[in-house]
N, CA, C and O atoms as a DFTB+ gen file, in Angstrom:
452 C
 N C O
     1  1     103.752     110.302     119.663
     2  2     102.439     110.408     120.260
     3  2     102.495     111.341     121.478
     4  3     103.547     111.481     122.101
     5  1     101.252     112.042     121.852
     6  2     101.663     113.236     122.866
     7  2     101.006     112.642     123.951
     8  3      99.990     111.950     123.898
     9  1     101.832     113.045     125.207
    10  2     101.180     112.474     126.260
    11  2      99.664     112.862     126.728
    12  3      98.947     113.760     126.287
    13  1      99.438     112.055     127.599
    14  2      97.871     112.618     128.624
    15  2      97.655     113.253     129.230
    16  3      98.604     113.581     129.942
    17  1      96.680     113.778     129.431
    18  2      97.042     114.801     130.658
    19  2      95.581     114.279     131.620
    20  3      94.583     113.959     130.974
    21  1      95.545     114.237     132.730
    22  2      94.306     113.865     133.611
    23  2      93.400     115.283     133.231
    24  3      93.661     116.281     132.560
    25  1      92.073     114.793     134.098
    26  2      91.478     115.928     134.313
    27  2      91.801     117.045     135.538
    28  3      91.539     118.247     135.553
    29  1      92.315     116.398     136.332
    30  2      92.684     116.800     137.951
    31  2      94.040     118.048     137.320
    32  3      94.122     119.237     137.627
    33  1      94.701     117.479     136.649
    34  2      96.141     117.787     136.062
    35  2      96.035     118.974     135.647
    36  3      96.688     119.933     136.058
    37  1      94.805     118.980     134.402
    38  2      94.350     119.890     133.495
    39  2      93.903     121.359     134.559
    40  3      94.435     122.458     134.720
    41  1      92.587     120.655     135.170
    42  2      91.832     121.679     136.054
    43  2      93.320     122.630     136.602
    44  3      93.236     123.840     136.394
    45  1      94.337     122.239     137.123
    46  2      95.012     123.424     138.057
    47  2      95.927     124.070     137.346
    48  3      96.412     125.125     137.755
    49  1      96.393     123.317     135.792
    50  2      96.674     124.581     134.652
    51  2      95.659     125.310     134.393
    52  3      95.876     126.520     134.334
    53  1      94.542     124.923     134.207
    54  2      93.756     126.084     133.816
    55  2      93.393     127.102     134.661
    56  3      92.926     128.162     134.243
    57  1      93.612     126.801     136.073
    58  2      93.448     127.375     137.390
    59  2      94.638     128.510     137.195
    60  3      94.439     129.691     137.477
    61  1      95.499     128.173     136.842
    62  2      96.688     128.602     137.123
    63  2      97.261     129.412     135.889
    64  3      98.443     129.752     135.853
    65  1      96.156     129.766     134.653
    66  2      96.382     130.202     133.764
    67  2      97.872     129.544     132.751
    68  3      98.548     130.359     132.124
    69  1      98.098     128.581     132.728
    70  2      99.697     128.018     132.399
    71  2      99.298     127.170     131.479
    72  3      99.791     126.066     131.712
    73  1      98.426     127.174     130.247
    74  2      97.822     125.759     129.712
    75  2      96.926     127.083     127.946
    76  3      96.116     128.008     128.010
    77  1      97.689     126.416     126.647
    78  2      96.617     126.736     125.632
    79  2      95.705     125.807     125.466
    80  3      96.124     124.750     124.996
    81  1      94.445     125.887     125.738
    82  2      93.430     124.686     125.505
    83  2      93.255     125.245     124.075
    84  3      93.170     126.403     123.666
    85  1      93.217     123.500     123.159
    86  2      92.660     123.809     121.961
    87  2      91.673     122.494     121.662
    88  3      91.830     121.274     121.691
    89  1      90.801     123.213     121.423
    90  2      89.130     122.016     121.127
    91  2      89.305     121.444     119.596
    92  3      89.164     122.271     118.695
    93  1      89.572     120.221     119.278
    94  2      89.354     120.285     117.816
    95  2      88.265     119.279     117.776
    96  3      88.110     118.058     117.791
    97  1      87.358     120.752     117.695
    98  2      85.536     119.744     117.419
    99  2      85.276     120.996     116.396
   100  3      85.828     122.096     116.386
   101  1      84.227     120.457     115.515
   102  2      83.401     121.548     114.498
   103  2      82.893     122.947     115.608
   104  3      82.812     122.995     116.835
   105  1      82.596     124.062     114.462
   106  2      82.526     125.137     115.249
   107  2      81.030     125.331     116.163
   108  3      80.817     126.096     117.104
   109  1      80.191     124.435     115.567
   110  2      78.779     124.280     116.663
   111  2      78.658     123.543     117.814
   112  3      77.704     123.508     118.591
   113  1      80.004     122.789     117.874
   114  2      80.341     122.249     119.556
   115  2      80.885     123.305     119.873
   116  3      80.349     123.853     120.837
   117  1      81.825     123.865     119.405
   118  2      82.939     124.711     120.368
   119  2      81.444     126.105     120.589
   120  3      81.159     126.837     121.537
   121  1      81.064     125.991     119.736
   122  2      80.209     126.957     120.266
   123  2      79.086     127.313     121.249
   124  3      78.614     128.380     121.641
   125  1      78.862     126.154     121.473
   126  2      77.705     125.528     122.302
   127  2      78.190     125.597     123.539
   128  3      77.553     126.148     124.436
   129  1      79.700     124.894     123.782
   130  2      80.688     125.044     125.183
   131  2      82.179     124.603     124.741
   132  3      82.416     123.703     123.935
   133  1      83.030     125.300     125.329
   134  2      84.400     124.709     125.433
   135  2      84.772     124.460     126.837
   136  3      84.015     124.248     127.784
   137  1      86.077     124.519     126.821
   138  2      86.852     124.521     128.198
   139  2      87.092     126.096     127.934
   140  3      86.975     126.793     126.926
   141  1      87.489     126.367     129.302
   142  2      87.807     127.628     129.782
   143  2      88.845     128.320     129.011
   144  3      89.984     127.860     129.077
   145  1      88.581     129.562     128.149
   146  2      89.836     130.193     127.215
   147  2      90.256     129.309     125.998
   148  3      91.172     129.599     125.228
   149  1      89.445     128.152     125.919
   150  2      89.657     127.649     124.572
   151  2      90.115     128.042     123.429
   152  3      89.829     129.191     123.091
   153  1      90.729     127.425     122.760
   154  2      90.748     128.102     120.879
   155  2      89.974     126.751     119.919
   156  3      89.557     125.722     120.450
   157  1      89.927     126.951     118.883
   158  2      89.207     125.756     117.952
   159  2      89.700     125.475     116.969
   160  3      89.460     126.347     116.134
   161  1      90.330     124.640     116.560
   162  2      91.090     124.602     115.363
   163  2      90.412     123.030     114.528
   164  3      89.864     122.009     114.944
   165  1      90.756     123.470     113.393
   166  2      90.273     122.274     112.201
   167  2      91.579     120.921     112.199
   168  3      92.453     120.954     111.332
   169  1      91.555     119.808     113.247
   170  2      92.454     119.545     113.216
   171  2      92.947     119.129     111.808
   172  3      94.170     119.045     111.696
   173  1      92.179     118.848     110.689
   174  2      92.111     118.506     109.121
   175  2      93.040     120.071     108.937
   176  3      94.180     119.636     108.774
   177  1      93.122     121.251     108.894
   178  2      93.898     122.119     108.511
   179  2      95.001     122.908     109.451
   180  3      95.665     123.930     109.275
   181  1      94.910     122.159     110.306
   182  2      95.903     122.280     111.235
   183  2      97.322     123.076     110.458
   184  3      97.745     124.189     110.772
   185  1      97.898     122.170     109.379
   186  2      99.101     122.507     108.893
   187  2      98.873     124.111     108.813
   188  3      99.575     124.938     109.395
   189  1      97.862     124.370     108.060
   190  2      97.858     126.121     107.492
   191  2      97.612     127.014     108.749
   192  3      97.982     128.184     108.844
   193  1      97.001     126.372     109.614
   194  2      96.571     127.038     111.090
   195  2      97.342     127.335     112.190
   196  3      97.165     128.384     112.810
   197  1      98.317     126.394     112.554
   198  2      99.132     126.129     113.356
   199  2     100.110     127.483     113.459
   200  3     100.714     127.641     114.520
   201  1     100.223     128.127     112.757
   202  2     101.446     129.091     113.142
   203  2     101.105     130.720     113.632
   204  3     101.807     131.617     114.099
   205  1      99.363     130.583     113.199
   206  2      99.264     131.768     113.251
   207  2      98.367     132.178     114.368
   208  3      98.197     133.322     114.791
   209  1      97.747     130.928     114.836
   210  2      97.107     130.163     115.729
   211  2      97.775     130.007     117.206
   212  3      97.361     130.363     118.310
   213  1      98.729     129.472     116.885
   214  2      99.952     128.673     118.053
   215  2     101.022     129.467     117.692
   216  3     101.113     128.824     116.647
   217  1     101.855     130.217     117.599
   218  2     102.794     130.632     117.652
   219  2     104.238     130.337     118.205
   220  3     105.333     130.143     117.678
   221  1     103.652     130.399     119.808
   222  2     104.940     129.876     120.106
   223  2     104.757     127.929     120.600
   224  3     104.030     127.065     121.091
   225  1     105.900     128.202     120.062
   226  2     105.887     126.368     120.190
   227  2     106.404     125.435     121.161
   228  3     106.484     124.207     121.184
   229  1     106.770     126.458     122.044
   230  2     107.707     125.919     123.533
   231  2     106.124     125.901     124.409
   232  3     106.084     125.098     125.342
   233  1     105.256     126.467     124.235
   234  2     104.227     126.965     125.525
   235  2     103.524     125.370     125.481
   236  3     103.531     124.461     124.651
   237  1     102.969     125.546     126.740
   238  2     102.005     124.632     126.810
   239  2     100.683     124.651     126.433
   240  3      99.820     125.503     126.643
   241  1     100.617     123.174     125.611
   242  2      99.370     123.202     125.031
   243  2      97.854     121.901     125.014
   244  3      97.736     120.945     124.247
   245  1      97.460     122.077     125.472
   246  2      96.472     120.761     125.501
   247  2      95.474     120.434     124.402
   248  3      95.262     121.398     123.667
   249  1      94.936     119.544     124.156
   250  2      93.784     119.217     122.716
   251  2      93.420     118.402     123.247
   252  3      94.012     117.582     123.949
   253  1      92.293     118.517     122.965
   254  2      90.903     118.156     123.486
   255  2      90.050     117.919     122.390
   256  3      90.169     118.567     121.350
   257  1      89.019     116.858     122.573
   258  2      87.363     116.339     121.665
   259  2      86.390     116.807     122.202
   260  3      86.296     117.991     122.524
   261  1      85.273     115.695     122.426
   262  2      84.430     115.414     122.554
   263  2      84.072     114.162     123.704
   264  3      83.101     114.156     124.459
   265  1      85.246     113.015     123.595
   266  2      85.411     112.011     124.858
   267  2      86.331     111.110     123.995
   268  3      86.823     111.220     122.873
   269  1      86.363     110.163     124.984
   270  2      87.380     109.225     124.710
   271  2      87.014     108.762     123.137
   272  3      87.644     109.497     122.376
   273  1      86.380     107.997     122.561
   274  2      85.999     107.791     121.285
   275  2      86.569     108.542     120.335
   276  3      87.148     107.969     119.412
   277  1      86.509     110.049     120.386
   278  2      87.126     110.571     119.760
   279  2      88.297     110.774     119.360
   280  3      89.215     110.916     120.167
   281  1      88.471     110.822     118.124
   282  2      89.961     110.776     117.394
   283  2      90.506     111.974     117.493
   284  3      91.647     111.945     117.954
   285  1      90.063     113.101     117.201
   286  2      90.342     114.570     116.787
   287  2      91.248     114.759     117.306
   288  3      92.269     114.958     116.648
   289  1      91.281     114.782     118.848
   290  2      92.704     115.548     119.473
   291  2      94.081     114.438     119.096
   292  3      95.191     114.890     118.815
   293  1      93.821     113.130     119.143
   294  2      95.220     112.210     119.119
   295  2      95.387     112.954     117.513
   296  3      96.451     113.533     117.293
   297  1      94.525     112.929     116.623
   298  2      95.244     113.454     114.918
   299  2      95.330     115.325     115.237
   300  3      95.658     116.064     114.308
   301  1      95.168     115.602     115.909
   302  2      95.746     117.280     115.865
   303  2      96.727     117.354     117.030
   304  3      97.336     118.424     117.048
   305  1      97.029     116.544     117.961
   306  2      98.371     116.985     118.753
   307  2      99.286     116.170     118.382
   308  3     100.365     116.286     118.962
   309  1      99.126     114.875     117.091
   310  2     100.454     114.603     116.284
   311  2     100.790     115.158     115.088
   312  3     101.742     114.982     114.328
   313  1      99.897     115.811     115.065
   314  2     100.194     116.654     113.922
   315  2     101.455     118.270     114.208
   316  3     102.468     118.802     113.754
   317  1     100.324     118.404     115.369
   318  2     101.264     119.478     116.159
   319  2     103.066     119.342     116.403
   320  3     103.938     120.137     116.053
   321  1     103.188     118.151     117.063
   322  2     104.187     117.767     117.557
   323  2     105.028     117.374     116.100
   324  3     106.219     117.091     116.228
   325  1     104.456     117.355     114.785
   326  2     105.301     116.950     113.897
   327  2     105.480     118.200     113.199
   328  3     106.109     118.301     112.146
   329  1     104.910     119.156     113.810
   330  2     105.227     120.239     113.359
   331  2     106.259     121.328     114.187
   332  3     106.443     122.517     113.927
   333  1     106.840     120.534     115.232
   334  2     107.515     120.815     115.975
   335  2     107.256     121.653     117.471
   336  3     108.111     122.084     118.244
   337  1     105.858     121.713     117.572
   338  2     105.667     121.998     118.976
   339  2     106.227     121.002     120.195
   340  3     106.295     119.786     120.022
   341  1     106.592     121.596     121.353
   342  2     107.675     121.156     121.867
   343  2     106.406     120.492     123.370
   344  3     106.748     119.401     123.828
   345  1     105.478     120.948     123.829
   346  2     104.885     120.233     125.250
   347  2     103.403     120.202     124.984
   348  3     102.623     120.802     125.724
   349  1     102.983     119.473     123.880
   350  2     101.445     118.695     123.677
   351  2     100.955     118.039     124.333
   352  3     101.789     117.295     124.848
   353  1      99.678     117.782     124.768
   354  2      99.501     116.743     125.988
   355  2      98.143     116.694     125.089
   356  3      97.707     117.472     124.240
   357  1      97.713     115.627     125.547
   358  2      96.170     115.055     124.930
   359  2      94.993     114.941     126.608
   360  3      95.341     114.285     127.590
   361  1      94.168     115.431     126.561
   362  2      92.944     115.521     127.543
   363  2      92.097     114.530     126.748
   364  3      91.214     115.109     126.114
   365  1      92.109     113.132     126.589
   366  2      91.276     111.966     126.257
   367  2      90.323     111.725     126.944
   368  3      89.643     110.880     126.361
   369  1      90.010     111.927     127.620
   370  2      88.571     112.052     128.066
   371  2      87.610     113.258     127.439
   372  3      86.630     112.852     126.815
   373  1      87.709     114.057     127.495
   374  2      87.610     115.516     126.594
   375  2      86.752     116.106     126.950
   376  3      86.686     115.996     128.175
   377  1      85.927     116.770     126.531
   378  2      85.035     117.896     127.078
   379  2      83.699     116.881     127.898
   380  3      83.449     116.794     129.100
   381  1      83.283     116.469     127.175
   382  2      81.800     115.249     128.515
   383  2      82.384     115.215     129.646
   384  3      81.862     115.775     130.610
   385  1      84.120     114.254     129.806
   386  2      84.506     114.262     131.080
   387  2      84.352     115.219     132.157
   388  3      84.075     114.903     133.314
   389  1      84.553     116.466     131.716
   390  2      85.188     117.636     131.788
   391  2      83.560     118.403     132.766
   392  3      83.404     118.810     133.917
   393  1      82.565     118.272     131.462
   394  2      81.769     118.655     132.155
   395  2      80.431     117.696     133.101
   396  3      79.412     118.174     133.599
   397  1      80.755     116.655     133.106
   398  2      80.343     115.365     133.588
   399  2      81.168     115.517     135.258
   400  3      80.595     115.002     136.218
   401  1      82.507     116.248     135.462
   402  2      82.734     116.614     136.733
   403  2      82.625     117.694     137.582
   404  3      82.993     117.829     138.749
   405  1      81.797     118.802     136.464
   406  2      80.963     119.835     136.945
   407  2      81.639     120.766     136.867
   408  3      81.242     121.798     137.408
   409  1      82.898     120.757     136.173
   410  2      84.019     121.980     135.973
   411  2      82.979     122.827     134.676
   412  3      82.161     122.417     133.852
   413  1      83.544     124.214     135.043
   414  2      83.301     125.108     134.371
   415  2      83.188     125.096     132.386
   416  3      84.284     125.001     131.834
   417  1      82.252     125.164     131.685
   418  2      82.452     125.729     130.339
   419  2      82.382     127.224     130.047
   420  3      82.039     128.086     130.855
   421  1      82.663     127.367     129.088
   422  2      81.917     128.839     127.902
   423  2      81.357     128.399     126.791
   424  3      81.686     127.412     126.134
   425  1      80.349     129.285     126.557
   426  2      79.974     129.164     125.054
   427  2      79.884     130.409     124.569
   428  3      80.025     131.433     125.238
   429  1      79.503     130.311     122.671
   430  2      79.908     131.221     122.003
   431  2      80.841     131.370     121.269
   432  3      81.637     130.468     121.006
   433  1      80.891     132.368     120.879
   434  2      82.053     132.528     119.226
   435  2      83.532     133.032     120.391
   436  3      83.386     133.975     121.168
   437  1      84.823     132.263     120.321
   438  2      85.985     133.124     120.635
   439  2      86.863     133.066     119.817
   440  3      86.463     133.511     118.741
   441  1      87.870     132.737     119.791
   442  2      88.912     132.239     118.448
   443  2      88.617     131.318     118.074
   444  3      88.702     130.228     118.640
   445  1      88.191     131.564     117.001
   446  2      88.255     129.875     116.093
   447  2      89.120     130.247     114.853
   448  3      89.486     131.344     114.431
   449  1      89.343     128.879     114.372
   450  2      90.123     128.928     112.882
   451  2      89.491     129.358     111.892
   452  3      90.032     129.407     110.787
């Protein structure tokens, strides 16, 4: 199981450019808003996605939903990690939190799967 990551935690990787955020919500959330530099992946096709997507597997990477309720990121950053990515962290609170503390989104088309 991949660890947590706070929001406080998150905010100063992303500050700090040191963090792959990946949203695994359908493409009309991610489109509407992500986190900052987001990517979007199908955590359901993850397997076929993951390499070409994520590459390197040492970097740091976070996954992210929709909020706590949501399943998506716990089934796409164990999926990850069984695919041998090496520093997964889960943002369980997920994007509401995120923007519920007034931190920054984007919207629009960027990388998606």
């Amino acid at each position: 199981m991949a660890e947590k990551i706070t929001r406080t935690e998150l905010a100063a990787l992303v500050d700090q450019g040191e963090v792959t955020l990946v949203e695994a919500l359908g493409e009309r959330y991610f489109d509407k808003e992500h986190l900052p530099g987001a990517i979007r992946v199908d955590y359901d096709r993850l397997d076929h996605q993951a390499s070409e997507r994520l590459p390197d597997k040492e970097a740091a990477i976070v996954v992210y939903c929709s909020n706590i309720q949501c399943q998506n990121s716990e089934i796409a950053a164990n999926k990850l990690a069984a695919l041998g990515y090496e520093n997964v962290r889960r943002y369980v609170e997920g994007k509401a939190d995120w923007i519920q503390a007034g931190l920054p989104v984007e919207s629009g088309v960027r990388a998606q799967a």
